[in-house]
N, C-alpha and C positions, 0 to 999 in steps of 0.2 A: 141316744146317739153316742156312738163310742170314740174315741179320740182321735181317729182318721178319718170318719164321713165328713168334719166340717171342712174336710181339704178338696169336697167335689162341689161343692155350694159355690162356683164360679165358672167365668165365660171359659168356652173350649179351649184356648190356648195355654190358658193357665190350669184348667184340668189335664191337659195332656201331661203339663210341668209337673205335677204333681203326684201322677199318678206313677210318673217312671222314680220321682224321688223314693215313693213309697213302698216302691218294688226294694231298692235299694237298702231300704229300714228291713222292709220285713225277710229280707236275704240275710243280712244281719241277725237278727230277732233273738235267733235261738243261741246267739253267742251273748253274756254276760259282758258289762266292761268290765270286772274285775277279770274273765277268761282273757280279754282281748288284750289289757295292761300285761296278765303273764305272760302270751305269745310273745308281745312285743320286748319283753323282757326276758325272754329265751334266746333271741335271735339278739340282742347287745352282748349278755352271756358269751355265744357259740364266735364274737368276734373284735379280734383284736387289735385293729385301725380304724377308730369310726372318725369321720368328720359331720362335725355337725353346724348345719346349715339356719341362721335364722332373720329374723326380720328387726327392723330399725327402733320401734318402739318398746315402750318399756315394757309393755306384754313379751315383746321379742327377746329383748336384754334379760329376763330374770328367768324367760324360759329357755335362754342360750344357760345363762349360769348354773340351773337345777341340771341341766343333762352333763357341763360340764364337771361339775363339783359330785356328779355322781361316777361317770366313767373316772373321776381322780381315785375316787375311794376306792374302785372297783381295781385300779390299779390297771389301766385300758392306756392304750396313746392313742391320742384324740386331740385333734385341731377344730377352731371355727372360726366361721365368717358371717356377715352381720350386712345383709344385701335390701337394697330398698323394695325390690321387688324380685318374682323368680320369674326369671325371663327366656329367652331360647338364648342367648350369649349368656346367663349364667350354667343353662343345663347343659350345652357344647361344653365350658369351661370344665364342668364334673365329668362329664363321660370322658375327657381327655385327662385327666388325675388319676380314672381309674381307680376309687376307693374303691375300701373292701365293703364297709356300709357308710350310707349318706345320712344323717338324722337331721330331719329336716323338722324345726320348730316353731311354731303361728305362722307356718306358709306352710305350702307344698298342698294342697288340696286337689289345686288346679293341673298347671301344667304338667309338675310330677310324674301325676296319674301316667302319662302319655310315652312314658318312657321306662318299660320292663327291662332294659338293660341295665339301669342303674340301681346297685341294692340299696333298699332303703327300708327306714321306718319312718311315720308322720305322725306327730303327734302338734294335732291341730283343732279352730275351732269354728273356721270357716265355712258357707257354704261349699261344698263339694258337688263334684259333676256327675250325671248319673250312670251307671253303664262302666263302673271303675273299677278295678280290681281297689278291694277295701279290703284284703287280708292283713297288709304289713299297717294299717292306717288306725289311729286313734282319735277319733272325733266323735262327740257329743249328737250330730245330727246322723249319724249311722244308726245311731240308738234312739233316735226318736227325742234329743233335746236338741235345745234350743242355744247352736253356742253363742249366740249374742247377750244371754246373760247368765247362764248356767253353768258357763266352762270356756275357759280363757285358752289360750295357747299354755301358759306358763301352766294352769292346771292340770293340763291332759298332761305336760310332760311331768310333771311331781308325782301323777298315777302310776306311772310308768316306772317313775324313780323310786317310787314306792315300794312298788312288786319288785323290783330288784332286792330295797333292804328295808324292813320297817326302818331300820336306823335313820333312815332319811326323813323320816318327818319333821326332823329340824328345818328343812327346804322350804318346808308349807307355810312357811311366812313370806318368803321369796314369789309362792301362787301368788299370794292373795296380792300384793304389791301389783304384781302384773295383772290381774281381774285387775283390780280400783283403777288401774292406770288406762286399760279397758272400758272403763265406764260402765263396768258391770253391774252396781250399783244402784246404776242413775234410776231404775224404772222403777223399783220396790222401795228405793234409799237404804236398800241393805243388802247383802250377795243372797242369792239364792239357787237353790239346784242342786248341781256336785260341790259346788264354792262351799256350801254351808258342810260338808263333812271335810272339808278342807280347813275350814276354820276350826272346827273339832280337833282334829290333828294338833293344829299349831296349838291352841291351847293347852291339850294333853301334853305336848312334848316343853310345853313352856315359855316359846318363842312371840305367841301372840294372846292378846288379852281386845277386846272388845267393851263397847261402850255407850249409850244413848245421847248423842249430842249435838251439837251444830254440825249440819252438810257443808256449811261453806267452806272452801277451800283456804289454809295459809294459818288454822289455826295457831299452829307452834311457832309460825315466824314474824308474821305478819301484825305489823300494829294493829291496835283496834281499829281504827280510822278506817286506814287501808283495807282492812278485812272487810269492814260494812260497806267500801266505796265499789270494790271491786266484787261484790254477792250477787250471785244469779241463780237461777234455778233454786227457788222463787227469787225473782228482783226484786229487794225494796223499793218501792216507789216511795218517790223524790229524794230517796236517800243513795240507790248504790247510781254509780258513774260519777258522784261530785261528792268529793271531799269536806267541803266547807261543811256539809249540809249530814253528813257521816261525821263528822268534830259533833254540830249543833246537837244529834240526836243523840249523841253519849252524853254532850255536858249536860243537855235537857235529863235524863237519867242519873245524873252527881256521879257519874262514873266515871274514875281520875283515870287519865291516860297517861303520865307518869308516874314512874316510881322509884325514888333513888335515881335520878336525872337516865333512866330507862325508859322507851316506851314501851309498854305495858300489853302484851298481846294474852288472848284467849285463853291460853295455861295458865297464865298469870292469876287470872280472875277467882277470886272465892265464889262460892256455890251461889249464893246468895243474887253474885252481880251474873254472872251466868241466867240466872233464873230470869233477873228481871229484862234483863235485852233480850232474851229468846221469847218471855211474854210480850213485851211492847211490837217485838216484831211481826210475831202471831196477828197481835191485834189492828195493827197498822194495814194489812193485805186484808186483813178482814172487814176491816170499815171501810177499805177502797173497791169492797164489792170481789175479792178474789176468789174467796171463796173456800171449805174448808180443806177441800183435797188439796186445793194450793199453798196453803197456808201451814197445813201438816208435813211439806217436803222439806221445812225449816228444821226440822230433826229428825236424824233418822242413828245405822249404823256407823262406830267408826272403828277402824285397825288400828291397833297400835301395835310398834315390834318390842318385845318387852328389852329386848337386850341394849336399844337404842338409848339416847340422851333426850330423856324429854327438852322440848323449844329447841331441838333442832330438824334440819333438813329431813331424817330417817327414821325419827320416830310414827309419823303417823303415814298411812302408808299413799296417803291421795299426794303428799309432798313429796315420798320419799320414790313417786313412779312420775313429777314433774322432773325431780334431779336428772334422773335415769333418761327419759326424754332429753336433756338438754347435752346427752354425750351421743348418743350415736347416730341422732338428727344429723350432727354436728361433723360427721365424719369420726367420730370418737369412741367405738365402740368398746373399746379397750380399756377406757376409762369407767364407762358405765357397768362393763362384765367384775370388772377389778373393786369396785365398793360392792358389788355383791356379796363378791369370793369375802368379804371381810376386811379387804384395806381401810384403814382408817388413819393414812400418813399419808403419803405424797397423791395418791390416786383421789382421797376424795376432796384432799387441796383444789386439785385438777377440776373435781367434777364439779364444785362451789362457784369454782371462776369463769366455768361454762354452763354454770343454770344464772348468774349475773347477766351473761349476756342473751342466752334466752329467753330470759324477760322481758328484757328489752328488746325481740325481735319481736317477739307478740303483739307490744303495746303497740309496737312500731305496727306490725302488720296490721293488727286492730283497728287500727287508727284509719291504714292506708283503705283496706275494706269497707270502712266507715264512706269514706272519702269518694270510693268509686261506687259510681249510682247503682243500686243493685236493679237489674233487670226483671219484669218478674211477665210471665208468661200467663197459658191458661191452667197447667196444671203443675209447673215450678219456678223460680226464681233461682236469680243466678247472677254472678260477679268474676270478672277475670282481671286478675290482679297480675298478669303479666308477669315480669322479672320483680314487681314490686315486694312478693312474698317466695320465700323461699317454697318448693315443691314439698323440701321435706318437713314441713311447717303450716302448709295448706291447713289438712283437714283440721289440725287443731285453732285453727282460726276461725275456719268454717262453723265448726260449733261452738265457737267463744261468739261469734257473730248472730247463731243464730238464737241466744240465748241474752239478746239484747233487747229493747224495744223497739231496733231500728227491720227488725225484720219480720215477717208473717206467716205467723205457727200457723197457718193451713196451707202452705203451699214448702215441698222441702226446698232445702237452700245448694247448691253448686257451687264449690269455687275452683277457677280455673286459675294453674300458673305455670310458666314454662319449666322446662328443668336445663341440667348442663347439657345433655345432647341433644338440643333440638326438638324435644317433642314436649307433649302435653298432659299436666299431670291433673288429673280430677280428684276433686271429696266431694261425697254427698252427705249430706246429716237431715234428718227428720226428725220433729213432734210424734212422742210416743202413741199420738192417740189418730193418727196417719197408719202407722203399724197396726194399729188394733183393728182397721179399718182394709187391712188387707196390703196395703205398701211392702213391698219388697224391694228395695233400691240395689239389693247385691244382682240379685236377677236383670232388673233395667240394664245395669251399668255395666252387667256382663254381656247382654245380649246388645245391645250398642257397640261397643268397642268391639265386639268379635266381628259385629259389619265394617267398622271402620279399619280392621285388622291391627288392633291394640288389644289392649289384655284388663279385666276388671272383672269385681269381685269384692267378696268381706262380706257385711250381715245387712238381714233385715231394714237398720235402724241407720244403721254408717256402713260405706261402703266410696270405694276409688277406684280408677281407674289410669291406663294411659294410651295417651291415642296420639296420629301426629299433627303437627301442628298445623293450623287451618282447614281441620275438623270439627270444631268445637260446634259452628251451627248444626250442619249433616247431627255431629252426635245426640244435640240436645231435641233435635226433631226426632230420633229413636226412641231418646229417653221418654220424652213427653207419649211416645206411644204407645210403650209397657206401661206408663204409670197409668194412663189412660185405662188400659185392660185391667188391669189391676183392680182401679178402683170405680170404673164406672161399669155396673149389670148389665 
């Protein structure tokens, strides 16, 4: 069986789905991405106004800053903007600006497409629509990957930045920040696909160094405590979510949690204490029946950027794409482009004081999600957190949520909450082994919202949408019918 027949091993609807995507591939086929990185890097070359167009996340912020910090070099004028979603009031707004080219960064897959008037190039990681013109467009599932773990936004655009100047492989630590911030990671515990010649890069040029070590998040900042209290993917059981009980199982270890009236975080530890909480923890999921594939996601890859200050925000790069999250969630994308560019004075003062209170919306949100009953259906579950949770904040709740013991790996998780104008903004997040199973939640969430006439979209595993408000049942009776197709013969 060669690597396209297992895409016809399903009910007709979804072979029809598949079968136009794969036209789409093999139209492609005969172009290399290295061919398709130079095009796209001919056509930056031939012009000398770009504005470049990208998305709110930290994938988005480092792949605004690789395309920016590339046309600087390049010696280009060039503006950007940092939009939550590409919508028909941002495409109106560009056709009336009239650039000379539009670069459009972790968006533009979708509606873009729809609009030949406007010059553009994409460099993105999203599923895309079939039947598109995909000359000016750089994405991983043109070429038959998989951009939900293979290729971030921020890395199609460093390819691109690439082909302009090897010079730029300094950037390639800038990718990976955006993957990890991506969750690119999450499936293997370590980047795979294009990411891993990415990480090549940065190594070669010096900027990034790698590592075998704890997944949990907070290593460089976060006390021990707090580290074990807040660990997921694998949970400790009885240790992460209560503190007291994350204290007991360190002092149980003689592992001192100060040091020089400090507390004592992850970097801090000699080899030695490293060793023995990563065994105890191993063995703890093990004795509680987890099993060993569970029990092995307690170490995997990690990034470091070599140029950074270890035990802080920017050294390792799962923290250093939390900060980046906490500016232009925020309305503050300026903040978050500006530590990229290399500010390390006023700008990442700025970006410190706004990942402080990001924190604190999470727990907050966490908490409130906790609080409201999650709904669970016949083939998902679901929570509508109202004005409670910010929209631009959802989906990362949604997967803090669903990475809890409050909620049920076989069914994916929804969370609904309003936004500033009026409508409704969706996340969906899934158990990887739902995906392996044939789930496609970017497909559901798009073919949904395009009935309800909102807009959705993103990958496989995560994916969002938005629809207006007092839609949200009509939506999730759609949604339950693609997943339906999906996963039942």
């Amino acid at each position: 069986m060669n690597k396209y027949q297992g895409c016809f091993i399903e009910n007709s609807v979804y072979k029809t789905k598949r079968l136009i995507i794969l036209f789409c591939i093999l139209r492609v086929r005969g172009i290399s991405l290295l061919q398709r990185a130079n095009d796209l890097a001919a056509i930056v070359r031939k012009s000398s106004e770009i504005h470049i167009v990208t998305h709110i996340d930290a994938d988005g912020i480092t792949a605004g800053a690789i395309a920016s910090e590339t046309l600087r070099r390049l010696g280009k004028e060039y503006s950007l903007e940092c939009i939550k979603q590409l919508d028909e009031v941002t495409i109106n707004k560009l056709l009336n600006e009239n650039h000379e080219l539009v670069w459009f960064t972790d968006l533009g897959s979708g509606i873009s497409t729809q609009y030949p008037e406007i010059k553009k190039i994409i460099t993105d990681h999203h599923e895309c629509p079939p039947n598109s013109d995909t000359s000016f467009h750089f994405n991983p599932h043109l070429f038959g990957r998989d951009g939900s773990y293979e290729l971030s936004g921020a890395g199609a655009t460093y390819l691109v930045s690439k082909a302009l100047s090897p010079k730029n492989k300094d950037l390639s630590c800038l990718a990976i920040v955006g993957a990890i911030g991506d969750l690119q990671d999450r499936r293997f515990c370590e980047l795979r696909g294009m990411n891993t010649e990415i990480v090549k890069d940065g190594v070669e040029a010096g900027v990034l160094q790698t590592s075998k070590d704890l997944r949990y998040f907070g290593k460089e900042t976060r006390p021990l405590a707090k580290l074990l209290q807040y660990a997921t993917d694998p949970l400790i059981p009885g240790v992460s979510g209560r503190e007291d009980t994350s204290v007991a199982f360190l002092q149980e270890l003689q592992i001192e949690l100060k040091e020089r009236d400090k507390w004592r975080t992850w970097v801090d530890l000699r080899k030695e204490e490293k060793r023995k909480i990563i065994s105890a923890v191993i063995q703890m999921l093990l004795s509680k029946g987890f099993g060993y594939q569970v029990a092995a996601r307690v170490l995997g890859e990690s990034y470091l950027l070599c140029h950074e200050e270890e035990g802080t925000e920017l050294h390792d790069a799962k923290e250093y794409a939390t900060l980046l999250n906490s500016t232009a969630r925020y309305g503050q994308y300026e903040v978050g482009l500006q530590v990229c560019l290399g500010d390390r004075g006023k700008w990442l003062k700025e970006a410190l004081n706004l990942l402080s209170g990001h924190r604190h919306n999470l727990v907050e949100g966490l908490q409130f999600a906790r609080e409201e009953k999650i709904q669970k259906r016949t083939y998902l579950q679901y929570f509508h957190a109202g004005d409670g949770i910010r929209d631009t904040i959802i989906g990362i709740v949604t997967n803090m949520l669903l990475n809890t013991e409050d909620v049920d790996k076989e069914l994916p998780l929804i969370g609904f909450a309003h936004t500033e104008n009026g409508e409704v903004k969706v996340s969906a997040r899934a158990a990887q082994h739902l995906v392996d199973r044939g789930l496609d939640l970017a497909a559901a969430l798009t073919v949904a919202a395009k009935e309800l006439h909102g807009i959705g979209g993103g990958h496989n595993i995560a994916a969002g949408a938005t629809i207006p408000k007092g839609k949200e049942e009509e939506f999730l009776q759609v949604v339950e019918r693609e997943i339906k197709l999906q996963l039942v013969s």
